[in-house]
N, C-alpha and C positions, 0 to 999 in steps of 0.2 A: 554415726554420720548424720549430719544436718540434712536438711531442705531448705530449698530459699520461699522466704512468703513473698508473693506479689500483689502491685499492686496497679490496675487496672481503670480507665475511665472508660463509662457505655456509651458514652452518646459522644458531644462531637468537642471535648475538652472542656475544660474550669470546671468540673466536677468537684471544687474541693479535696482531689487526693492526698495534697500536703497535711491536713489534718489527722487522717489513719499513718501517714508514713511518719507523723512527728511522735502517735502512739508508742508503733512498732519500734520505731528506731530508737525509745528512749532507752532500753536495754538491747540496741542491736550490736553488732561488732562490726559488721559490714552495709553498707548503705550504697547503691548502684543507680545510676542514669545510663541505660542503654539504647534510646532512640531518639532523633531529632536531632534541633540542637536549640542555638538562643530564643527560635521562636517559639518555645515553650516558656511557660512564668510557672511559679510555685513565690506565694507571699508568706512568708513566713516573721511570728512574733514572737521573739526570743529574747531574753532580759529585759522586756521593755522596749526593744528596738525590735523594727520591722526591716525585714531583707528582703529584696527583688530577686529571687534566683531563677536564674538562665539554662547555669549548665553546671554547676556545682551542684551534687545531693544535697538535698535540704537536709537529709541526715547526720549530715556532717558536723552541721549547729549541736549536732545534743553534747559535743565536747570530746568523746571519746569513741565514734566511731568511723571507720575508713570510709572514706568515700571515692567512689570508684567511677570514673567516668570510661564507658564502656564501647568497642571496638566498634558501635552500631551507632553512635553520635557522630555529627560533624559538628567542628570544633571551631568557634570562630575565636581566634589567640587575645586581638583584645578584648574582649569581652570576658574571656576569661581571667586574665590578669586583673582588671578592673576589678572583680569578683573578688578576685584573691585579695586584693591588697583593700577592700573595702574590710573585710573580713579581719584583715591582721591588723586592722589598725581598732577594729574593736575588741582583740584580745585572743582570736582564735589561733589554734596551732596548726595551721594549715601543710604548713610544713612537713608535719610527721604527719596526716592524715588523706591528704590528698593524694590520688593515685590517676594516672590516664593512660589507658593503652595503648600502645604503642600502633596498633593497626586504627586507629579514631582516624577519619578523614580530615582534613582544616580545610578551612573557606579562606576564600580569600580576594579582597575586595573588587576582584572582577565577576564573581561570582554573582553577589549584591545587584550589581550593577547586570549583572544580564539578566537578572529578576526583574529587576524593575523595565527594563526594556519590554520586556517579552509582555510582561501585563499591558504595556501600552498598544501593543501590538494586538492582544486580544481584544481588545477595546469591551463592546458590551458584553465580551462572554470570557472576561476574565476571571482567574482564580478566585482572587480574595489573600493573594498569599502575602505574609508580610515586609518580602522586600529584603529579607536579611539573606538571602544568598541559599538557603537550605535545598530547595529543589534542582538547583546547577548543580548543587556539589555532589550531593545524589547522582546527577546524571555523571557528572567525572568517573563514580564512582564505579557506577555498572559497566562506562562507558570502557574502563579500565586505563582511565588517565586520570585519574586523581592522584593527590601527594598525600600521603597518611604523616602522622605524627613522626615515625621512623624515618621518614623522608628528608625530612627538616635537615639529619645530619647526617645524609647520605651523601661521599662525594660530586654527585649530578647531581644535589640540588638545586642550582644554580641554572643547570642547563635545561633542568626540568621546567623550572618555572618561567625562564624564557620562553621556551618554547609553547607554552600552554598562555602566556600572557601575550604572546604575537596570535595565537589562534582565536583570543576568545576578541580581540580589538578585531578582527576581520569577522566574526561572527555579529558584534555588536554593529559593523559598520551596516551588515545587511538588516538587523533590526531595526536601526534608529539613524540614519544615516546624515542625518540632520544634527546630531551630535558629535563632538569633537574628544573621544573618552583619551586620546592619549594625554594631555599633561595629566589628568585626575587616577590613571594606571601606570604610573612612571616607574617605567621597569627597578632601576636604581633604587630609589625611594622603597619602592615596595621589598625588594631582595633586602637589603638593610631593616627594615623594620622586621619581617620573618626570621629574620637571622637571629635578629636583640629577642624577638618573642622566642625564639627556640631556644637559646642559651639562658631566656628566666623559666622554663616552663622544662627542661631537659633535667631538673630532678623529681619528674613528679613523673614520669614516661616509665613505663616498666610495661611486665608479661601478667596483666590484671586476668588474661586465664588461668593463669596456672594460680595467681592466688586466691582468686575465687575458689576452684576445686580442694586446695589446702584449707581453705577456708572451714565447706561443709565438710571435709575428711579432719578437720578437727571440730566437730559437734562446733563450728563456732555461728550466731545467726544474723543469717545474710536477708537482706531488706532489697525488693527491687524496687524503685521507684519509676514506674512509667510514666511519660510524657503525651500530648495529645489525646485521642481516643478512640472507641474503637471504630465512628463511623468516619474518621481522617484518614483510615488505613489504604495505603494504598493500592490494598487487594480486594476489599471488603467495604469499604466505606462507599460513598456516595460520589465514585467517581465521575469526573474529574479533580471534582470541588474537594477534595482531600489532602492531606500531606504527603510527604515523598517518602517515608519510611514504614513498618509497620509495627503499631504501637499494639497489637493484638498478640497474642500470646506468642505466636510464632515470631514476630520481632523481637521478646523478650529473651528468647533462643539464642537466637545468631547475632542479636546486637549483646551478647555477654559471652559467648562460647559454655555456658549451660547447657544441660542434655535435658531429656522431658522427664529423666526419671528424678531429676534436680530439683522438681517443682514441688513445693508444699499446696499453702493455701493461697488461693486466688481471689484476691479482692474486689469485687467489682465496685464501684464506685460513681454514685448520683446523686442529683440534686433532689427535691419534694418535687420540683418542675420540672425544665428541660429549658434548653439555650444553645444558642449558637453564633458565632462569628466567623462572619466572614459570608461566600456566595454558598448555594447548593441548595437542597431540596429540603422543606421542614415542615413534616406535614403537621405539628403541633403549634407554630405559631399562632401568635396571635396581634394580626395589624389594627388593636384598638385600644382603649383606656386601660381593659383589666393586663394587656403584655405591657404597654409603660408602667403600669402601677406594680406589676413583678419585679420589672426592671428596677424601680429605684426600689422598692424593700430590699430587694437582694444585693444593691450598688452591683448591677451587673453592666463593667466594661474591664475588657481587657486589661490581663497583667500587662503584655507585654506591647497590645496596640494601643490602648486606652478606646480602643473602638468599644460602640456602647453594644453588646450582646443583642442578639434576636430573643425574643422569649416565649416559651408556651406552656404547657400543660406537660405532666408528667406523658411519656408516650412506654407501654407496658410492652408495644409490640417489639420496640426496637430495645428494651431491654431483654427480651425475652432472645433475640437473633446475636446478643453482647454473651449472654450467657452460653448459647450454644458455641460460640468462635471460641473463648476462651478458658471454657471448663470453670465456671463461678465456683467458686465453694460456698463463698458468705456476700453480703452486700453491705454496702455504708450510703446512710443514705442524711443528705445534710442536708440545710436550709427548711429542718422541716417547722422552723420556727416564721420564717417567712410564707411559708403556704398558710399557715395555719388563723393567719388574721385574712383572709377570705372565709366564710360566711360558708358558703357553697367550694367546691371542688372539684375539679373535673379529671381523669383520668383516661384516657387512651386506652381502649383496649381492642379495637380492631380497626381496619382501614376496610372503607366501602372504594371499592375502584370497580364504577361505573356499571353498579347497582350492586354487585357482588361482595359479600362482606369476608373480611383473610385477617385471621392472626399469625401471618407469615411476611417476614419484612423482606422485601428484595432493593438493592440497588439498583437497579431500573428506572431511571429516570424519567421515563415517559409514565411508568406506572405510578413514580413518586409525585409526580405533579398533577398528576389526576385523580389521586387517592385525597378523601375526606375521612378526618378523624373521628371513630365511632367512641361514643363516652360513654362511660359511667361516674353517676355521681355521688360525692361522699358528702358527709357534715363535716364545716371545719370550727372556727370558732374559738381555735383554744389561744391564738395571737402570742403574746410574748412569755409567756405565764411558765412557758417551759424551761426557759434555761438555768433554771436550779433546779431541775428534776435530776436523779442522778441514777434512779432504775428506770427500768421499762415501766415497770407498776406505778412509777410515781407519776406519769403522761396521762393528761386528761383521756377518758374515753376514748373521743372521735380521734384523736392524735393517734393510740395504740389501735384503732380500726380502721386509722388508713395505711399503717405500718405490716399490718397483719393482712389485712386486703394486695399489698405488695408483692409479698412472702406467699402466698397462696396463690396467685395466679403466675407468679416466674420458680414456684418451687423449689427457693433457696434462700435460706435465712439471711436477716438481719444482723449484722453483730454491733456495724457503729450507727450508733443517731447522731446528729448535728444539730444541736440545741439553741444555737445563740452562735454573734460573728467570733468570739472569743476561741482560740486553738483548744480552751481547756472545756469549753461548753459540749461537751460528749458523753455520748451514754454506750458504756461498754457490755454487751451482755455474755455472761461468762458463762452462759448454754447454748448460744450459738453459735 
């Protein structure tokens, strides 16, 4: 019997995880999305052609392996179709490889729409969230009025979606009252288009637990691919300012129907720096020339906002609180081709709050915004020279000494480098 390897972001999403999951998956059999939904991106460069994916496993690109979108995703239908039929028309067989569980939650464009209300509403102390609907559906979800995939062709569909589409227009009237949402939520309209999405989308619906479980009880190897990261989690991250699901190990759980003795190796996955988008607490930024000048070496903005990233310095503490949440076994760690044309280097390894120095991360918000980042510093120096290196040995010096400086202070190897923006520019080390 198998184990599933996973795969994990520390800090607050675009970590590059598509690049180890395009590794893993090029001999996987199984390839999984279990949290979130379109407001996650993975870019992926497949024959030449580059794909935006939402909610499809990127996995599923390598030709022959299933992709499973997993009971702990909400599901927005067209975006997924979109997906689909982008995909078929460049040759994929989506067809036989596609699979989505039957308990996945769907969004659905009232949803949206009470996202964007509710941010108006918060005014300066809004999210940052992106507006596609993900945290309503969430709420449906807990709230125990959500419509899952199953629902679609249940005989109350109809009456379900009535009923939730009359609730959330009196909901929105007290958000935004100044708005007129019924012709734009037209009951009709909307029942007819979920309908057509349920009858394109009703061969790919199936029991994705039980063929997970068949899966590893036939030695077959299952790939998770996580979404967001660990400080968006909505238990552990930096709430408020986080996502609605949780993308930490324990999401990996229950958004697949996985047990913990299921779990192989645990990927963690980072940048040379740290980034972020959207609002919340970053005690590694940097509001001056050297975070712009990360920003464009790294092209850091959003897959999926196009918003341009927050950017700072590696932060050790807050990978070191990623590694306790989710059991790290190994770490990848990318763009260390971009840090490395900095001269000097700065690294995070404790937070002074208010004289007192802690290498201990808390979510705490009053303590995250009063905490200043204590440094250490490296040589960098080695700039683009790296992405033909193909061992660790072949990395100039100060490169393998900031790598190693890493790995010694979070006490968990290295296994992928990120060399260059290229998917193949990677150094795989086969002792780690």
């Amino acid at each position: 019997m198998s184990k599933a390897d996973v795969v994990i972001g520390c800090f607050y999403g675009d970590e590059g995880k598509g690049k180890v999951i395009d590794y893993l998956a090029a001999d996987a059999d199984v390839a999984v999305r279990c949290t979130g939904g379109d407001n996650a991106g993975h870019t992926i460069k497949a024959n030449g052609v580059k794909y935006a994916m939402h909610l499809i496993p990127s996995g599923l690109l390598s030709g022959h392996t299933i992709g499973v979108i997993g009971n702990g995703v909400v599901l927005n239908p067209q975006v997924l179709l979109e997906e689909i039929n982008n995909l078929k028309e460049h040759g994929y067989d989506v067809d036989k490889y596609l699979k989505i569980s039957e308990k996945t939650h769907v969004i659905f464009p009232y949803h949206s729409k009470l996202d964007v209300a509710l941010e108006k509403v918060r005014q300066a102390k809004k999210i940052g969230t992106t507006g596609k609907g993900i945290g309503p559906s969430y709420c449906d979800k807990y709230e125990r009025s959500g419509i899952r995939m199953e629902d679609l062709y249940a005989p109350d569909f109809k009456e379900r979606l009535k009923e939730q589409t009359e609730l959330k227009l009196a909901l929105l009237k007290v958000y935004d009252p100044e708005t007129d949402y019924t012709k734009e939520l037209d009951f009709d309209k909307m029942f007819a288009e979920y309908s057509d999405y349920a009858a394109q989308l009703e061969p790919y619906v199936c029991d994705t637990i039980t063929l997970l479980h068949k899966a590893l009880e036939d030695d077959k190897k299952v790939v998770v691919e996580g979404a967001q990261a660990t400080l968006l989690d909505i238990d552990f991250g930096s709430y408020p300012y986080v996502t609605s699901s949780n993308p930490t190990i324990g999401g990996i759980l229950t958004g697949t129907g996985l047990s913990a003795s299921d779990i192989g190796n645990v990927y963690g996955v980072i940048k040379a720096y740290s980034s972020r988008v959207g609002e919340g607490p970053y005690v590694t930024e940097l509001l001056d020339a050297t975070g712009d000048r990360i920003r464009e070496l790294g092209h850091e903005y959003g897959t999926t906002t196009g918003r341009p990233r927050r950017c700072g310095w590696l932060d050790l503490v807050t990978l070191k609180y990623a590694k306790r949440l989710n059991g790290l076994t190994a770490l990848s760690v990318n763009h260390l081709d971009t840090i490395g044309k900095f001269d000097t280097i700065k690294v995070c390894t404790g937070y002074d709050v208010n004289g007192e120095v802690t290498e201990d991360f808390t979510t705490n918000l009053k303590v995250l915004n009063n905490a200043k980042p204590v440094y250490e510093e490296l040589e960098g120096g080695w700039g683009d020279e790296i992405a033909s290196c193909k061992t660790f040995e072949e990395l100039p010096e100060n490169a393998q000494k900031y790598i190693s400086f890493i790995e010694k202070y979070i006490g968990v190897p290295v296994k992928f480098i990120g060399t260059g923006a290229d998917r193949e520019a990677m150094i795989v080390r086969a002792d780690n």
